[in-house]
C-alpha positions in Angstrom: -345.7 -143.2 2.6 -348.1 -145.6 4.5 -351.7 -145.7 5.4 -353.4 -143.4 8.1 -356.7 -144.2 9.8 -358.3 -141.3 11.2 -361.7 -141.4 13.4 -363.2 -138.1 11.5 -366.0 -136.0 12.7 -368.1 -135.6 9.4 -370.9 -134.1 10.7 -372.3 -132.5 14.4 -374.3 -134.5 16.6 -374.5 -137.7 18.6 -371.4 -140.0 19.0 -373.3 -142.7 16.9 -373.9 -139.9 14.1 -370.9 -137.9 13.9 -367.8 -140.2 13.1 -366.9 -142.1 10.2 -363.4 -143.6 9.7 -361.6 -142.7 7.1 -357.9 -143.6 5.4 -355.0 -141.1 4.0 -351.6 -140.5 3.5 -349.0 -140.6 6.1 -347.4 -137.3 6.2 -344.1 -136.9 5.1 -341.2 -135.9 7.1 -341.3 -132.1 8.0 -338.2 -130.8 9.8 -338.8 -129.0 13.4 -341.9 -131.5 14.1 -342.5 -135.3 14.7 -344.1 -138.2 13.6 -345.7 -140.8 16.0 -347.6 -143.7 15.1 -349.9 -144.0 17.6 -350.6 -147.5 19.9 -353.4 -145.4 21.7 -355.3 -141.5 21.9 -357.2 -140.4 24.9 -360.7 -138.4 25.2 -361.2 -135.2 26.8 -364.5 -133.3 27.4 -363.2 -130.8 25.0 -363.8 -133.5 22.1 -367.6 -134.0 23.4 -367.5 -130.3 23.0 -366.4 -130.0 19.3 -368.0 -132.9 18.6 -371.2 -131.7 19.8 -370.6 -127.6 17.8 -369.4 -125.8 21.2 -366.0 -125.6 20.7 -365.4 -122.9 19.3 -361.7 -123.5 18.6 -362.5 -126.5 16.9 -362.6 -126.1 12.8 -365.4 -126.9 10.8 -366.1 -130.4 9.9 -364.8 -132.7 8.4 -361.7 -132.5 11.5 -360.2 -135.4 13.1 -360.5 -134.3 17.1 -358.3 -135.4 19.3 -355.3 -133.6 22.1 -352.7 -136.0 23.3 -351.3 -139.4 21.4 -348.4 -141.9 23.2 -346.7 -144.3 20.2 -343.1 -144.3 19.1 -341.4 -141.9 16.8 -341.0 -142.9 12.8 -337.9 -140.5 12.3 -334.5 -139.7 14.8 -335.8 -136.6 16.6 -334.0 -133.6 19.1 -336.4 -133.7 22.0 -335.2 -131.4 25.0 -331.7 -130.7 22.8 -331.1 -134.3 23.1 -331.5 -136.6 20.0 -333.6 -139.4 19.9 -333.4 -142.5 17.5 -336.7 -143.7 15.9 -338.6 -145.7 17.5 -338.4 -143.7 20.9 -341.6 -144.2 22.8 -343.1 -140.5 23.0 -345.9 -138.7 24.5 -347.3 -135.9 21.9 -349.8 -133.0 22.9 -351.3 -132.4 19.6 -353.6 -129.3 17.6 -356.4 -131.7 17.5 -355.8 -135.0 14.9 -355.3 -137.4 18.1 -357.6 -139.7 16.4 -355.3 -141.2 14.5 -353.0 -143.9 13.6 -350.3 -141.3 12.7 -349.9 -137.8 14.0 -347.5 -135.3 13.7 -346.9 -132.9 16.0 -344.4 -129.8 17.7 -340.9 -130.7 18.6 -341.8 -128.8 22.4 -344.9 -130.9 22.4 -343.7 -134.1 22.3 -341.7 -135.4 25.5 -340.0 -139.2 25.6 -341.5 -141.2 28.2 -340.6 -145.0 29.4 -341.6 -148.3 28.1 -343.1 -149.2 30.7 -345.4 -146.3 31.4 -349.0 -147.5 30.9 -350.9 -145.5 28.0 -353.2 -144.6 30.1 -350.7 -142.6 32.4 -349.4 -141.3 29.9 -352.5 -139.7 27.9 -353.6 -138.5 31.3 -350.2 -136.5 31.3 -350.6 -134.9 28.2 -354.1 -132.5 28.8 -355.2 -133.2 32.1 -352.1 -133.2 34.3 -351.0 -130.6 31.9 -354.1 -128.2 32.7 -353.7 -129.3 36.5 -350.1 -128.6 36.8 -350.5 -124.9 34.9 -353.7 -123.9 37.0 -352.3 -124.9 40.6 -348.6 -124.7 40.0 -347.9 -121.6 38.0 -351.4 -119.6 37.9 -351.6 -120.0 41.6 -349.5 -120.7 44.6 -350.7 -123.3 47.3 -349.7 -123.6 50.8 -350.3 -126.0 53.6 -353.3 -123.5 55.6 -355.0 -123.2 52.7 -358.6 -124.4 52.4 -359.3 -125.3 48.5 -362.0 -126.3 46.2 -362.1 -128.7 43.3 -365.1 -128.9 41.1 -365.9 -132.6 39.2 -362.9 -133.8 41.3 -363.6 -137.4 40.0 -363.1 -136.4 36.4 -359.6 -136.2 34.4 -358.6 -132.8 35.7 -360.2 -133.1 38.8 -358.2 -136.1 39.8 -355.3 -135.0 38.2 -355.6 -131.5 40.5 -356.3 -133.8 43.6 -353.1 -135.8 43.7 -350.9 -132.4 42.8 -352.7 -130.0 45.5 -352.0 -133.6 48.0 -348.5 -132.3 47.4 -349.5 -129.1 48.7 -350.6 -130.3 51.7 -353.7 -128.2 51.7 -357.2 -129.0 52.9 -359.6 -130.1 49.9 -362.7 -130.1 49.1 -364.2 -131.9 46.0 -367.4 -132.1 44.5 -368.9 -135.3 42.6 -372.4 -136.3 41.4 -372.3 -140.5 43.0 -371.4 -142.3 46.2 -368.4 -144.2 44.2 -366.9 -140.8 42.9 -367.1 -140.0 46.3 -365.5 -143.2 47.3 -362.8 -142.3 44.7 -362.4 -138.9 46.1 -361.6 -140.3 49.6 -359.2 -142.7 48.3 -357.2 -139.9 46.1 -356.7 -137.8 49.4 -359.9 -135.3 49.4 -360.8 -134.5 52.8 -364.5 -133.2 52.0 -366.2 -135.1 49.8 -369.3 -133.6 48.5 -372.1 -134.7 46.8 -373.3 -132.4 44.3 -376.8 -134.2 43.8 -377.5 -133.9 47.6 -375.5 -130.8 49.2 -375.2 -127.2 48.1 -371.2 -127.1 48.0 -371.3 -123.5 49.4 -373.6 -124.1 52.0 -371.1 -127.3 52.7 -368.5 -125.0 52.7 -369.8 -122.4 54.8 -370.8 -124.5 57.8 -366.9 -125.6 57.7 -365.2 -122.7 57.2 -367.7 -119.4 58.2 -366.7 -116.2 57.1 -363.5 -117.3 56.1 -364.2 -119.1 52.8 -361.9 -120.6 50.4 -358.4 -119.7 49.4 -358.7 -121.3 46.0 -361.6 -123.0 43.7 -360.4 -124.9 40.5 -364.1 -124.9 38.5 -364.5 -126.8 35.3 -368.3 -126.3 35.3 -369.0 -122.8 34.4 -371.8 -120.7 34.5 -373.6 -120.7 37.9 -370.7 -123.2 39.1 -367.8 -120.7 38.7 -370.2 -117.7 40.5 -370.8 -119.8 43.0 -367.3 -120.5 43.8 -366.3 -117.3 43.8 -368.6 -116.0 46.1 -367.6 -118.8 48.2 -363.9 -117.0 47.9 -362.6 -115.6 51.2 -360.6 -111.5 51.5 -357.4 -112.6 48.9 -359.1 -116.0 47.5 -358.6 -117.1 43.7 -361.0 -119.0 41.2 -359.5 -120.8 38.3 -361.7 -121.5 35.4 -361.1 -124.0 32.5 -364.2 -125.3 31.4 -367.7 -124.7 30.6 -369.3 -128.3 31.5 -372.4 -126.6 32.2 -373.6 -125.8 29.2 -373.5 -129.5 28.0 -376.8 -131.4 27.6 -380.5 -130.9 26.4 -382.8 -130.3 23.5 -382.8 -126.5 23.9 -378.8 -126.3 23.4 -379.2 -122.5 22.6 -380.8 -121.6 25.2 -378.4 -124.1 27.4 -375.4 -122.0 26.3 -377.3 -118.7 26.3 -377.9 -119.4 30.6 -375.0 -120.2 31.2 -373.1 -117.6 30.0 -375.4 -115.1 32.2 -374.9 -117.5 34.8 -371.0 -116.4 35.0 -372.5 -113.4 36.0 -370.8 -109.8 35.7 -367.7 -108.6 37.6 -366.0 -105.3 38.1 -362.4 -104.8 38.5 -363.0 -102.7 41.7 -365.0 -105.9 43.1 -361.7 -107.7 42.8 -359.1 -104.9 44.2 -361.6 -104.1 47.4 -362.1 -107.8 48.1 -358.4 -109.3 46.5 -359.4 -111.4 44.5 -358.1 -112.9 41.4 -360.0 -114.9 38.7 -357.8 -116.6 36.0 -358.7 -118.5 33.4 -357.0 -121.8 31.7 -357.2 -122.9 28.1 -354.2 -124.9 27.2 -355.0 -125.4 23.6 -354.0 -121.8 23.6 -351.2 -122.0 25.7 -349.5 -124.8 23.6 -350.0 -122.5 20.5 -348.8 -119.3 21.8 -346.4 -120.4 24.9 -344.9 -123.9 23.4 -342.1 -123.8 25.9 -344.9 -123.6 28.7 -346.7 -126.5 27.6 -343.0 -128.4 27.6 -342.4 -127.2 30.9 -345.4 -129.0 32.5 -344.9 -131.9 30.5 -341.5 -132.5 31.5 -342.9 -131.6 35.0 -345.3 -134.1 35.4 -343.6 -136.8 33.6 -341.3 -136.7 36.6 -343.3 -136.4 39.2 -344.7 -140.0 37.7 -341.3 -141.1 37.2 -340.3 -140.1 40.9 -343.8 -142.2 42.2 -345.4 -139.0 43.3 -348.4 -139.4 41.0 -350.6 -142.4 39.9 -353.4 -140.9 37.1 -356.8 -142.5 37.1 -357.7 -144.3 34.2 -361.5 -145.0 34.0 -361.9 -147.0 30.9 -360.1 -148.6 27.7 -361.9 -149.1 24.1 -360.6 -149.8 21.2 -361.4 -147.8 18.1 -363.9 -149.5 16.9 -365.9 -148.6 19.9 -365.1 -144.9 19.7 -368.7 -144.0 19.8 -369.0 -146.0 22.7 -366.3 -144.4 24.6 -367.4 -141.1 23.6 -371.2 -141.6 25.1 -369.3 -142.7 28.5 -367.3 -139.2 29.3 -370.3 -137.6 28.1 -372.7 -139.5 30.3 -370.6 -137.6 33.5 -370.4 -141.8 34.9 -366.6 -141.6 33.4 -363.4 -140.9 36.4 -360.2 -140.1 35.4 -359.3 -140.6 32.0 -360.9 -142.0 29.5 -357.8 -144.4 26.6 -358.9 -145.5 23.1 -356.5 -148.2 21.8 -356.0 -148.9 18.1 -357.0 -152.7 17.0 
C-alpha cells in the first residue's frame, strides 16, 4: 500500500510540544471517496485552536489536524459527474488529516484545479475563500450602497472576504493590528483601514457614518469583537460570525474562554425583529459534513472566479514540514496575512 507521513498532535500545548511525526499505511481504495497524495497542506487558525484544546470539534489526541490538501489523485475518479484519470491535480477539503502525505477525502469535496495554479491559491480556496464565499455570497446579500465591516481583514478570511465584497462594489472597512497589514488592506481594495491597536473601530465608524451604521460586519474575533459590531449595526444591518479569535492567548486560558463568552453578550429575539437585524453564524466544518453539495458549490465557485482572474489569494508564508512548528508559531503570533502553505520535503 505505501507509506504515509502524518504530522500528529500527540499531546495539547505549544507548537514545539505538541507534534510528532509519525508513519502508516496508505489507505486503500474506498469507493465514493478519493485519494490524494499531497505536494502541500495549508494552516488555518482552527488548527492553533485544536492544537491548543479549544476546538471543540476536534477529537481527542492523538489526531492528525489539518482542512484542505492540493496533490494529484492515486485512483480514476467521477468529480462533478465527469471522470477523471489518476494523476488529476485536485484540491480536497478534508475532516481534519490535512497533515499528511496521503489523504482521502469526499467525492463533493474534492474539485480538479489546473497545473499551473500555485498551492498556495489553491489551499486558500479550500477553507478561507470557502468560508468567505458562504458568509457574503449565500448568508448575506451585498449591494453597491452598502457600508461593510471586516474584522482581521489581513488574515486568510479577511482577505479572502476583501477581494469578493470588491466584487460587490461596497464601501469597506477593515480592521488590522500593524501599519503593513494596513498597507496590505489598502492595496486589496479596503477603503478604511483601521488600526485596531490605535482606533476604537466603532468610534471609527461612527464619526464616518453617524446614526446610520453598518449594513454588514463579517467578525472572526468573538466575544467583545462580535458585540461590538453589532451595536455598530444600523435599522436592517447583519453580523456574520465564524470565529472565536478572542479567546486565544494567556496563562489564565479558562478564564480567557470563560470572558469571552460573556463578552458575546445576551440577545433577544425581539431585539432583532424591532431593530431588523440578523446575526448568522458560519462553521464550514459543519457545513461540509451536513450540506456536502454546499461546500462543492463554493468550491467550484471560487475556483472560477480564479480561473476567470477575478481573485488573487494572499499567501503569507511557505515551510516545509519539517518546520511545521515553526509555521504554526507564525499564524498564531497574529504577524501571519493571508494564508499560511506547508510543503512536503
Amino acid at each position: 500500500m505505501g507509506k504515509r507521513l502524518s504530522h500528529t498532535i500527540v499531546k495539547h500545548g505549544s507548537a514545539a510540544e505538541a507534534f510528532a511525526l509519525t508513519e502508516s499505511t496508505v489507505p486503500p481504495f474506498q469507493s465514493g471517496k478519493v485519494r490524494v497524495e499531497v505536494e502541500a497542506f495549508g494552516i488555518n487558525f482552527a488548527d492553533v485552536m485544536a492544537r491548543k484544546g479549544l476546538y471543540q470539534d476536534a477529537p481527542p489526541p492523538p489526531f492528525v489536524a489539518g482542512y484542505e490538501a492540493v496533490g494529484r489523485t492515486m485512483d480514476a475518479a467521477t468529480l462533478n459527474g465527469m471522470e477523471y484519470p489518476s494523476g488529476t491535480r485536485v484540491l480536497a477539503f478534508t475532516r481534519f488529516g490535512g497533515y499528511s502525505t496521503h489523504v482521502v477525502a469526499e467525492e463533493l469535496a474534492v474539485q480538479p484545479i489546473p497545473d499551473e495554479m500555485p498551492a498556495g491559491d489553491a489551499l486558500a480556496l479550500a477553507v478561507q475563500f470557502c468560508t468567505a464565499y458562504h458568509a457574503a455570497y449565500e448568508c448575506v446579500n451585498i449591494f453597491p450602497e452598502d457600508h461593510v465591516l471586516v474584522q482581521a481583514a489581513a488574515g486568510g478570511v479577511g482577505t479572502a472576504l476583501v477581494q469578493l465584497l470588491k466584487l460587490k462594489g461596497c464601501t469597506m472597512y477593515g480592521t488590522a493590528g500593524s501599519e503593513k497589514k494596513l498597507e496590505l488592506l489598502r492595496q486589496q481594495g479596503v477603503h478604511h483601514p483601521i488600526n485596531y491597536n490605535t482606533h476604537e473601530f466603532a468610534k471609527v465608524v461612527r464619526e464616518k457614518l453617524g446614526k446610520r451604521g453598518l449594513d454588514v460586519v463579517f467578525d472572526s474575533l468573538g466575544g467583545k469583537s462580535f458585540a461590538t459590531g453589532f451595536r455598530s449595526l444600523g435599522k436592517g444591518g447583519r453580523i456574520v460570525g465564524f470565529g472565536a479569535a478572542e479567546q486565544v492567548g494567556g496563562p489564565l486560558q479558562l478564564w480567557s474562554t470563560l470572558k469571552m463568552a460573556a463578552n458575546f453578550g445576551i440577545y433577544s429575539p425581539i431585539q432583532l425583529l424591532m431593530n431588523s437585524k440578523g446575526m448568522i453564524g458560519v462553521n464550514m466544518l459543519h457545513v461540509a459534513d451536513e450540506r456536502p453539495h454546499v461546500l462543492a458549490r463554493a468550491m467550484r465557485s471560487v475556483i472560477a472566479l480564479w480561473n476567470e482572474g477575478k481573485i488573487r489569494p494572499v499567501v503569507g508564508g511557505t515551510f516545509p514540514a519539517s518546520q511545521l512548528a515553526e509555521a504554526h508559531r507564525f499564524v498564531e503570533s497574529r504577524q501571519s496575512t493571508g494564508k499560511v502553505v506547508v510543503t512536503w520535503d
